[in-house]
N, C-alpha and C positions, 0 to 999 in steps of 0.2 A: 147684484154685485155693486160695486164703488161704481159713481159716474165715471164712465168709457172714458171720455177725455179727461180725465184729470189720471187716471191710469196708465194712458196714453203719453199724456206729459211725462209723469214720474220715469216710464220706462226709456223712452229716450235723453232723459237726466241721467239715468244711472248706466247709460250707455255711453254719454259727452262723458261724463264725468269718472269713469271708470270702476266706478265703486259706489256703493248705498249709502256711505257716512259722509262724501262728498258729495252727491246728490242731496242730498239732505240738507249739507249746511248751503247750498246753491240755491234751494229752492224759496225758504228755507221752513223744515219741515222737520218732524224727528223722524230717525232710521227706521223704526218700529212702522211709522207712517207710508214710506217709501216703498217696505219691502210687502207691507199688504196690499200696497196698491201695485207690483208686481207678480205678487201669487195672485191675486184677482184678473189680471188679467189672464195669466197663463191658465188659467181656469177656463176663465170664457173661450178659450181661442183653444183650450185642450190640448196644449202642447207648450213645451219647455222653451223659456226665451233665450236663457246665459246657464252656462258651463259653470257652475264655482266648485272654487276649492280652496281651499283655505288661504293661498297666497294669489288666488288673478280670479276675475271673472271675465268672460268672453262670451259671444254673443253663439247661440247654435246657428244653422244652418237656417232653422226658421225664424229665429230672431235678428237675422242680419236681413234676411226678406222683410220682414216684415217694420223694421229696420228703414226700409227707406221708403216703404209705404209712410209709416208713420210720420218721416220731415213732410210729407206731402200734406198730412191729414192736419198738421201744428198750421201751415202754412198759409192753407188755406182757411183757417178758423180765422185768423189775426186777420187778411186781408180783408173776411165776410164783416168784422169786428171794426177796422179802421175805415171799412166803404159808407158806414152812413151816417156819419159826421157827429160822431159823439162829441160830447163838449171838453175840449180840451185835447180831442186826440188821441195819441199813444199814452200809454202809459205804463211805467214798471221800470226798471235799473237795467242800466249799462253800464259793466264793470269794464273799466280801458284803463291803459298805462300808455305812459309817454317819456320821452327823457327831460329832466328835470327844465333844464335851460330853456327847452324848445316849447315845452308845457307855461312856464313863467314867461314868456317874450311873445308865442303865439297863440297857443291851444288853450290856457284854457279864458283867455277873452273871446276866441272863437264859441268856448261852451259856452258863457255864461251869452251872448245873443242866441246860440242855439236851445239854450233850457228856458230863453225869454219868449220864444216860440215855441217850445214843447213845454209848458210848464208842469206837464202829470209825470213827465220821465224825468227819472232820476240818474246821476252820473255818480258811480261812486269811482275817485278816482285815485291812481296811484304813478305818481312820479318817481324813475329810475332809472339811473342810467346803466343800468343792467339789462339785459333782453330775462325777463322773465317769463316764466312756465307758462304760458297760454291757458293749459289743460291742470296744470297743478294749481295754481294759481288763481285758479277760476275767474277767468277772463274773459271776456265778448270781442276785445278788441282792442289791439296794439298800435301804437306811431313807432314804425321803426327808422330809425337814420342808417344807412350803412348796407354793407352786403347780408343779401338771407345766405345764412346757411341752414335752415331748414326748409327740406323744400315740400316738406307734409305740408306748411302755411298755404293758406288759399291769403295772396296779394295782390295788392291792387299800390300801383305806382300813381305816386299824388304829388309828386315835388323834389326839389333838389336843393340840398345844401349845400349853397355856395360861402366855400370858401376862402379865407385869410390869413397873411400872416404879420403879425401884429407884435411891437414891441416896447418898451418904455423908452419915450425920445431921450431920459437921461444915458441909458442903458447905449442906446447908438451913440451918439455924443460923445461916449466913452471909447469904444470899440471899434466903432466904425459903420455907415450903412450897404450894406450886400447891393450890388448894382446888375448882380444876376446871381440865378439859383445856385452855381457853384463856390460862390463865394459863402453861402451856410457853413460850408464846411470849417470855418474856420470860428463857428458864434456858438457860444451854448443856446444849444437848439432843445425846447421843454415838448417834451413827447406825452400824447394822449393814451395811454395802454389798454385803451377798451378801444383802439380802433383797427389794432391785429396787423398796424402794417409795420411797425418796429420802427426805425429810425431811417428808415427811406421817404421821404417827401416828392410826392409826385405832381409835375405842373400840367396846364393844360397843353404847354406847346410841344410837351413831349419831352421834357426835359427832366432828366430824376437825379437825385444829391442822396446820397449817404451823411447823415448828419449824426453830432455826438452832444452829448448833455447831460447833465448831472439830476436831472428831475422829470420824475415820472410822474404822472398821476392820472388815477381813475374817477376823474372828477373834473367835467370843465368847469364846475367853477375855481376846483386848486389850480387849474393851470392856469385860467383868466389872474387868479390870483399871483401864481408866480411872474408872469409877465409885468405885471403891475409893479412887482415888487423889484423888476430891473434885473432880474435871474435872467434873462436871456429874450430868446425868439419861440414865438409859440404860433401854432396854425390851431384853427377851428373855426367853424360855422359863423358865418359874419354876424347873425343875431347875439353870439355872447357878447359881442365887445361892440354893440352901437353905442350904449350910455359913455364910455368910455373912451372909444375916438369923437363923439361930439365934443365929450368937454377937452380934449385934449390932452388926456391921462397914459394913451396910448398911442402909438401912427402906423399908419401898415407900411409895411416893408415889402419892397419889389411891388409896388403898384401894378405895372405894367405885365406881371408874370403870376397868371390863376390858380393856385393849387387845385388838384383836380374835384369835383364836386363829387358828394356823397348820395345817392339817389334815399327817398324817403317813400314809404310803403306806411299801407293800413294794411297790417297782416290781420286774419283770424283763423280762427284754429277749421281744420278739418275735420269732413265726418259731421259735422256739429251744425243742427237749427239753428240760424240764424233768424233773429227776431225780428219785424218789422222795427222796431224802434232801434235795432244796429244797423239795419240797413239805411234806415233816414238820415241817422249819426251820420256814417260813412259816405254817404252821398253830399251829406251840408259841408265836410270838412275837406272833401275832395274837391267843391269848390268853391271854399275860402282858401285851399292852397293856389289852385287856380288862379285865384285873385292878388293874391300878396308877391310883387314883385321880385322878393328875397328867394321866398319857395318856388316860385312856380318855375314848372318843368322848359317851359320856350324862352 
């Protein structure tokens, strides 16, 4: 038959992966290639791994056994593989997403020291301020900001977005500056729509404003942008708007009163081998959050 472990790998691909033609472009290998190396094993081992049918495949009774033998058997290959000092280390891709802003201001100067030190691992990466598909998506590994609402993710808490609220000094000048949270009520307040909590702003000292405003957006940088542009009062993550309260383009508002901070996770998907070269990722970047006085959790 096909080399056992390369069999081995494919089947637990088209188990992460849900399907042969996603395994496939995962690996990346053609379908044809995939599903021989899955009848070959179920051959050797004499028995049926996955259930198909024309719309789902699922794992049998002895493919979901055999199933977590097999993270054991990846597992330990890569370890016996990374134990005797190959040159250069890991190596092979890590597919991760991050949100835009947080990816330009932190991550990826954090990668580019981190790929200086792995230089055989590749990052292929993708910036979005969308929580996307893990599993559809074919992903290794996520930055998320914000609340999980999935709670299939295996996460690991690495830091906190603290935040601000921030406004064009022409814009106060004009209007007036809030000297406590309930005076929002009266400012066009620019609301983030990817952050699910609507037009409630919540502080640290426990104090919460119902606010109103004429602009929405699913993008900090349009909201960075409306702020700028003297539309109003906007909150988010103090990394958007450092270049900008240095030069004095922008000035926080209510100094003295913390919007409540966003907690920040390295999700990865469930179910799913996790690579020695994800696990190092997540380890270096857990503590370079650590280290950056913006992100870190104390």
């Amino acid at each position: 038959m096909n080399d056992i472990f390369t069999c081995i790998k494919s089947f637990v691909m088209v188990s992460d992966a849900g399907s042969f033609s996603a395994a496939a472009k995962r690996l990346p290998v053609s379908q044809s290639t995939i599903s021989k190396h899955v009848a070959a094993l179920e051959a050797h081992l004499e028995t049926r791994l996955f259930n198909r049918t024309t719309r789902s495949l699922t794992l049998t009774t002895d493919g979901a056994m055999f199933y977590e033998n097999a993270l054991l058997v990846l597992g330990a290959v890569e370890a016996a593989e990374t134990s005797v000092g190959r040159v250069g280390g890991m190596s092979g891709i890590v597919r991760m997403t991050a949100p835009l802003t947080l990816a330009e201001s932190r991550v990826i100067p954090m990668l580019t020291r981190f790929l200086e030190l792995n230089p055989r691992i590749d990052i292929d990466f993708r910036a979005s301020d969308h929580a996307l598909n893990l599993v559809a998506d074919n992903l290794d590994l996520a930055v998320r900001v914000g609340r999980l609402n999935d709670s299939r993710l295996i996460a690991r808490k690495i830091g906190m977005a603290r935040r601000i609220a921030v406004a064009n000094p022409a814009y106060l000048d004009r209007v007036g500056r809030p000297s406590k949270p309930a005076d929002l009520a009266r400012h066009n307040c620019l609301s983030y729509s990817l952050l699910g909590a609507g037009m409630v702003w919540d502080f640290v000292d426990g104090s919460s404003v119902e606010v109103n405003g004429n602009f929405r957006a699913d993008s900090p940088n349009a909201l960075r942008a409306g702020a700028l542009a003297g539309l109003g009062i906007a909150i988010n993550a103090r990394w958007l708007f450092e270049n900008e309260l240095e030069s004095g383009k922008l000035e926080i508002v209510l100094p003295q009163f913390e919007p409540v901070p966003m907690p920040i996770h390295l999700v990865l998907p469930a179910g799913r081998h996790v690579a020695a070269r994800t696990r190092v990722l997540v380890e270096y970047l857990a503590d370079a959050f650590a280290k950056d006085p913006v992100l870190a959790i104390d």
